[in-house]
C-alpha positions in Angstrom: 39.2 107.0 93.4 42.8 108.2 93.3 42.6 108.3 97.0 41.8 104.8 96.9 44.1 103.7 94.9 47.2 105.2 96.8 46.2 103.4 100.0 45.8 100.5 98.4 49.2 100.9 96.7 50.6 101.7 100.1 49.0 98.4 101.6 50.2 96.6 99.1 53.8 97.4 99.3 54.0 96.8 103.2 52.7 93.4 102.3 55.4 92.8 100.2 58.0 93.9 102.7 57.2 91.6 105.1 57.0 88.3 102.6 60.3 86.0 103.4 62.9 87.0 101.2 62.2 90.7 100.1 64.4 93.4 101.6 63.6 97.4 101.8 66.7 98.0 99.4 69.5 99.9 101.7 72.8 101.2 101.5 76.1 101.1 102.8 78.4 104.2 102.6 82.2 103.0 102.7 85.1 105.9 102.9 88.4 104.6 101.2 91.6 106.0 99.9 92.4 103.0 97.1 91.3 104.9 93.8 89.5 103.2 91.2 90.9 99.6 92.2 89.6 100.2 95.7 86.1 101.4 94.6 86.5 98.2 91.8 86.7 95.9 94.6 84.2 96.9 96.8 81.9 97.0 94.7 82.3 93.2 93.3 82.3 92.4 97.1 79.1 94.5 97.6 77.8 92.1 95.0 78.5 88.9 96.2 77.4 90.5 99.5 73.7 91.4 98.1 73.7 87.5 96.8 73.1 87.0 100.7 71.3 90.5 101.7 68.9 91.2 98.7 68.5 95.0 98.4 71.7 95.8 99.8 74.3 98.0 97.9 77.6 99.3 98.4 78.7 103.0 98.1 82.4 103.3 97.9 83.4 106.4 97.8 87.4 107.1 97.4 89.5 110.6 98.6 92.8 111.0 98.7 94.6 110.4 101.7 94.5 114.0 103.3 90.8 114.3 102.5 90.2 110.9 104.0 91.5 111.8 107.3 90.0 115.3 107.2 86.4 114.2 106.2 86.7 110.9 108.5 87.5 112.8 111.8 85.1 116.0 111.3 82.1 113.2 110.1 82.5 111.2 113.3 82.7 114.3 115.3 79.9 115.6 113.6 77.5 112.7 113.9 77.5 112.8 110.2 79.7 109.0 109.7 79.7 107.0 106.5 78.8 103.3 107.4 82.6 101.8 107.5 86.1 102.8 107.1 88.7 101.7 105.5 92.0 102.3 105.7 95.7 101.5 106.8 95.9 100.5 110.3 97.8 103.5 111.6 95.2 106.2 109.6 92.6 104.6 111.7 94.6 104.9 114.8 94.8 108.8 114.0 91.0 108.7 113.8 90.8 106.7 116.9 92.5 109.1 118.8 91.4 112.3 117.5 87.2 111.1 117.9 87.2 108.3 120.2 84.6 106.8 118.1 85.4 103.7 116.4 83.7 100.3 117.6 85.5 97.8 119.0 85.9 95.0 116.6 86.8 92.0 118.9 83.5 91.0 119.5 82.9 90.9 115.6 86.0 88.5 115.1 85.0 86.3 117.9 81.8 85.3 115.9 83.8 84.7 112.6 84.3 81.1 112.7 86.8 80.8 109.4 89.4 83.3 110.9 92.7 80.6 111.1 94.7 82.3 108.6 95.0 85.8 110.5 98.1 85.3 112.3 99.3 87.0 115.7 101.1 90.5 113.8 97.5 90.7 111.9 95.7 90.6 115.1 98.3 92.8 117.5 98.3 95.2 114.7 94.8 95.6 114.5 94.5 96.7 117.8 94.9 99.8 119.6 94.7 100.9 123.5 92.8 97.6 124.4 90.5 97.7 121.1 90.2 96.0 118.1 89.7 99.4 115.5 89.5 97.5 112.5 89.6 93.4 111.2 92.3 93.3 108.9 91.9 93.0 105.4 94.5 93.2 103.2 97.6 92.4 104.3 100.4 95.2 102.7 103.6 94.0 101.4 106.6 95.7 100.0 109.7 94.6 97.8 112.6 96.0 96.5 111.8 96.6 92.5 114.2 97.4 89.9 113.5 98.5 85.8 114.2 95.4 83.9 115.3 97.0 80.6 117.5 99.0 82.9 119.5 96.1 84.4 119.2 94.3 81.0 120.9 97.1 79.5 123.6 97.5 81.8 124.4 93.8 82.0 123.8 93.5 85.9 121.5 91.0 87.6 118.7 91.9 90.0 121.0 93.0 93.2 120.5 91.4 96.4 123.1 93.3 98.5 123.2 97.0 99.3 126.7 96.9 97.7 125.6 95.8 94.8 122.5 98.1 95.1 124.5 101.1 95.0 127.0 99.9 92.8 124.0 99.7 90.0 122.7 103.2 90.7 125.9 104.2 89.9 125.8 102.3 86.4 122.7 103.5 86.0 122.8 107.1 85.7 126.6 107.3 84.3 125.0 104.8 81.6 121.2 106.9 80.8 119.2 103.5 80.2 116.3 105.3 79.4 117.3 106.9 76.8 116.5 110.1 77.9 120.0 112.0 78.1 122.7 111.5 80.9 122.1 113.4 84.4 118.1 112.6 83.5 117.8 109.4 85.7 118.8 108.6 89.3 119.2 105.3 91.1 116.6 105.7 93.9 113.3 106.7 94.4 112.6 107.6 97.8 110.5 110.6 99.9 111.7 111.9 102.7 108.5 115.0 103.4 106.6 113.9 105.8 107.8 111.7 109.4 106.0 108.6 108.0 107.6 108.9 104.3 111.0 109.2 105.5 111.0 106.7 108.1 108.4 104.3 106.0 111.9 104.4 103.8 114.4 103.6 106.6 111.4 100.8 108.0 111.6 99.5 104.6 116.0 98.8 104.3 115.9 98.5 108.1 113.4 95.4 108.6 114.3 94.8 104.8 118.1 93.8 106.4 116.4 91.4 108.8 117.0 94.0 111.9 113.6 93.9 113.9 112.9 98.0 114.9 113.6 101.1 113.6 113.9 103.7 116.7 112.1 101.9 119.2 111.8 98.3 120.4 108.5 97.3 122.0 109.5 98.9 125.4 110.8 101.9 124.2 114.4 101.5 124.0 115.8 104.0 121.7 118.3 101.4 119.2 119.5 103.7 116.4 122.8 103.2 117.8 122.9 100.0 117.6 125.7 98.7 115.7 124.0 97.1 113.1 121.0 99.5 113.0 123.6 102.5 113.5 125.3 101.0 110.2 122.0 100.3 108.3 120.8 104.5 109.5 124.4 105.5 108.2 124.2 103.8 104.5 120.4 105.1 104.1 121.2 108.5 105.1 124.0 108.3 102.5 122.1 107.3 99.8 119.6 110.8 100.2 123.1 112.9 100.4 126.9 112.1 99.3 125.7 108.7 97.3 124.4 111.3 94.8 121.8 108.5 93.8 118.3 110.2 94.5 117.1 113.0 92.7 118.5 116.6 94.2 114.7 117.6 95.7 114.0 114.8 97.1 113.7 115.7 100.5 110.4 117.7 99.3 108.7 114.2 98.3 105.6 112.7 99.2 104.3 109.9 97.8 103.2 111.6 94.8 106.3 113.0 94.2 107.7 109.4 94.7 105.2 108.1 92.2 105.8 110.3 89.8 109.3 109.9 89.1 108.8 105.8 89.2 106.1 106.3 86.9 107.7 109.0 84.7 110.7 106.3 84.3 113.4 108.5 86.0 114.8 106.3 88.4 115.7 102.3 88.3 115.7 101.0 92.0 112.2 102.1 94.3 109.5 100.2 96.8 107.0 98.0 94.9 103.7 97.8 97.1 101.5 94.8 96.4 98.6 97.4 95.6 101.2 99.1 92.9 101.7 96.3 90.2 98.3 96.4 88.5 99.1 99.8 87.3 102.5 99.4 86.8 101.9 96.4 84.7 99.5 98.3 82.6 100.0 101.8 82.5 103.0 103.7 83.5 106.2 101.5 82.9 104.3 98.8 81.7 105.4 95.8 83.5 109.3 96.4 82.8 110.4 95.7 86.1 111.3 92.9 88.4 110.6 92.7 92.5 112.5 90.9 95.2 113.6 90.9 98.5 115.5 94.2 99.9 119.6 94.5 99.6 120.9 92.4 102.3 123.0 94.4 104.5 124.7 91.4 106.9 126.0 88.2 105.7 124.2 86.3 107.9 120.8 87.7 107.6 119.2 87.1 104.4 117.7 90.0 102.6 113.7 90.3 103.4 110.4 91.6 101.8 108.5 93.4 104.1 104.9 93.3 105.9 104.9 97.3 106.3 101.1 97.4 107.6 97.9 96.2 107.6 94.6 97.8 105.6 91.2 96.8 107.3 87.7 97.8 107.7 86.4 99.8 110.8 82.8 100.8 111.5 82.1 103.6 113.9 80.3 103.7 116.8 77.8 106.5 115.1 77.4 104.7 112.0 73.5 105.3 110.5 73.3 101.5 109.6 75.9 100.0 112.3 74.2 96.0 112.3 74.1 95.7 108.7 77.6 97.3 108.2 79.4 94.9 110.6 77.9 91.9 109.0 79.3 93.3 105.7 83.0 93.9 107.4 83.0 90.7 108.6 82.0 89.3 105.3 85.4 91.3 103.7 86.9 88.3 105.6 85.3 85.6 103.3 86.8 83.8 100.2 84.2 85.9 97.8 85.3 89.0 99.0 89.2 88.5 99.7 89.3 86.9 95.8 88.2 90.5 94.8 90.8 92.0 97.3 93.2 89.8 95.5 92.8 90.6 92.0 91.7 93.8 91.9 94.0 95.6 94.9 96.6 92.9 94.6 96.8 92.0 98.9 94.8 89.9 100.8 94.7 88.1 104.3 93.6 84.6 102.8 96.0 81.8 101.7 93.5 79.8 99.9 92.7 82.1 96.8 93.4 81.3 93.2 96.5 83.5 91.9 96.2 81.8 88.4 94.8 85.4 86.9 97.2 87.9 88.6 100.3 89.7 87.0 103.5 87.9 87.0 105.0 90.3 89.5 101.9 89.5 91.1 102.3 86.5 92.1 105.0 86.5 94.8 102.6 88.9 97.1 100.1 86.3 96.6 101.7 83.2 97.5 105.1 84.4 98.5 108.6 82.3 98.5 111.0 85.0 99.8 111.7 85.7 103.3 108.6 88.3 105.0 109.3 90.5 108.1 106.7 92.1 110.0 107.2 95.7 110.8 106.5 96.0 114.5 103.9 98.9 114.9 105.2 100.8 117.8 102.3 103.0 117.2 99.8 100.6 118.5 101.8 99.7 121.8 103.1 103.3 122.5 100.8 105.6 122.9 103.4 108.7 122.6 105.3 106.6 119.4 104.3 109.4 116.8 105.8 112.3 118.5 108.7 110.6 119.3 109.1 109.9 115.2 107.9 113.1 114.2 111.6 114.6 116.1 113.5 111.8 114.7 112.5 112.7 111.3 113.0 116.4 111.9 116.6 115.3 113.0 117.3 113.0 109.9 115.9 115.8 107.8 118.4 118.2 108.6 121.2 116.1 107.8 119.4 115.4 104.9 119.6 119.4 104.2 122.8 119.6 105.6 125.1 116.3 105.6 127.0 116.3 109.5 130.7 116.3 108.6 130.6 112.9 110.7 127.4 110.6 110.2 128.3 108.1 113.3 128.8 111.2 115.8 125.5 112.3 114.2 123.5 109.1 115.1 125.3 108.9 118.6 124.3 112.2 119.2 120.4 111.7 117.6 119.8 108.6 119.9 121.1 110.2 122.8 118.5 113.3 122.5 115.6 110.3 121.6 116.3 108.8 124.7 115.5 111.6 126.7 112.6 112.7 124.5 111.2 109.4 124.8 111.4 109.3 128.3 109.7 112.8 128.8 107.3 111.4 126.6 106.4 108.0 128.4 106.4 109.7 131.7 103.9 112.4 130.6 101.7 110.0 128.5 101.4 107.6 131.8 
């Protein structure tokens, strides 16, 4: 009898599998490095997702950056791959490279028919050596931000020149607005550790000035000694050493570090990412700042916010449930799914989402009225890019340590040994 029973359980429950309408429930793994608003926001989309795919869920799963890359690359190589990745643009490049196994995501694009609003820097930064690794998702802005109370306090309005930008710092730790005891609080808050958090910062007052590359243009030309970009490399490597305006160990920070002494209110003037306001509104210094452009550095070029990447979904090639998790990265692109991006991440790729619920320093990522520049991802044109940057920064790091007696010799003499590095590098890289 029990026998019986079991097969006719068993019968009964492939009969309901194949009635219109009723799914085997399934789910998708997704790898992320957001925190809790990342894992927030997938799953609301992995809900309105399900609406169309009953018995589909989402497992977002977030690790911190290292880990990401770590567990990413050895689970691709291992033929052990979560479903989709998601990342910055560049992170996935790194994977790209180092497993050769991320799907190509043109194909994918080519069937989404609302896709007007991704613009020609979303698409060419999307793609690497002749492939599409991920569709972009969130589009990643930065502004200048500056502590409220601080400028309230001092009597100075929000600065829009790099004059005025050091001339605050100054005020601001000769005049402790904190509250915490003079020689507590600096003007900056930058990082300098790693090759991409040193020259994230210089991408950030370079492209922030209106100049259009960093240490590269897009064929390689070294530029650093450009006049205007040798001036702009001159005042930022100031600022890390006789300015006196960060604090003393910051060429040993990271993000973290970075965050730390934003969040721990020790410095007034610092990058605002679009992703960093929900916190910063409610925890941490609790909304008491205000974001803008970055100091203008040229009278005739107006001072910019910048577009310093792009965050998107990739699925590789080895992925257990690879049809079902491209239909869910292209759905990241629809209006359900970029409203949750919006609100709970702060970025999005849309224009037609409702900004009525977002923070007040929200708002300008969302539907923006300052000036944007695009950062011009050399990365995803030159193949040899990273090594080329990973010198630089060792250069700019030791004058960081140890401030040359003469800055502009300095840079003559930096761009001079890029050029031939760069050239070494091309040749060898084909």
């Amino acid at each position: 009898m029990r026998r019986r029973s079991w097969r006719q359980l068993v019968v009964a429950a492939a009969a309901l599998v194949l009635l219109p309408g009723v799914a085997l429930a399934q789910q998708l793994t997704i790898w992320h490095d957001l925190g809790d608003p990342g894992t927030k926001f997938f799953a609301e989309a992995g809900g309105a997702f399900a609406r169309e795919h009953p018995g589909v869920s989402i497992r977002a799963i977030s690790y911190p950056t290292d880990q990401w890359f770590g567990r990413a690359i050895g689970a691709l190589n291992t033929d052990t791959a979560p479903d989709l990745l998601f990342n910055n643009y560049e992170r996935v490049i790194r994977v790209a490279t180092q497993t050769g196994r991320i799907m190509d995501m043109a194909p994918v694009l080519a069937g989404i028919a609302d896709k007007g609003f991704l613009g020609e820097d979303d698409l060419r930064v999307a793609t690497y050596d002749g492939h599409m690794i991920i569709l972009p998702v969130q589009r990643v802005q930065m502004a200048f931000g500056v502590r409220k109370s601080w400028l309230d306090k001092s009597g100075e309005a929000f600065p829009t020149t790099i004059a005025d930008a050091l001339r605050i710092a100054h005020i601001f730790q000769d005049g402790d607005p904190e509250g915490t005891g003079k020689g507590s609080v600096f003007g900056f808050g930058l990082e300098a550790a790693k090759p991409r958090d040193l020259i994230h910062m210089l991408d950030l007052f370079t492209f922030g000035a209106g100049l259009r590359h960093t240490l590269v243009d897009p064929d390689g030309h070294v530029v650093i000694d450009e006049p205007r970009h040798a001036e702009v490399l001159e005042t930022f490597l100031k600022i890390y050493t006789t300015d006196h305006v960060v604090p003393p160990d910051t060429i040993n920070y990271s993000f973290g570090e970075m965050y730390q002494v934003i969040e721990g209110g020790r410095v007034g003037m610092f990058r605002v990412g679009d992703w960093n306001v929900a916190k910063w509104t409610a925890q941490a210094i609790k909304g008491d700042f205000v974001v803008g452009p970055w100091p203008q550095f040229f009278a005739d070029l107006p001072g910019n916010v910048v577009i310093g990447g792009m965050r998107g979904v990739a699925v590789p090639q080895n992925a257990p449930n690879k049809a079902l998790a491209v239909q869910f990265a292209a759905f990241l692109l629809g209006k359900p799914a970029q409203q949750a991006s919006l609100n709970l991440v702060g970025s999005a790729v849309r224009k037609d989402l409702d900004v009525s619920g977002l923070p007040a320093q929200s708002r300008p990522f969302a539907a923006p009225t300052w000036r944007l520049a695009a950062y011009d991802f050399p990365e995803a044109s030159l193949v040899w890019y990273p090594e080329l940057e990973a010198a630089f920064h060792r250069k700019l790091l030791g004058a960081i340590a140890h401030p040359p007696a003469d800055f502009k010799a300095f840079i003559a003499e930096t761009a001079g040994e890029m050029r031939v590095m760069a050239k070494a590098l091309a040749e060898k890289k084909g």
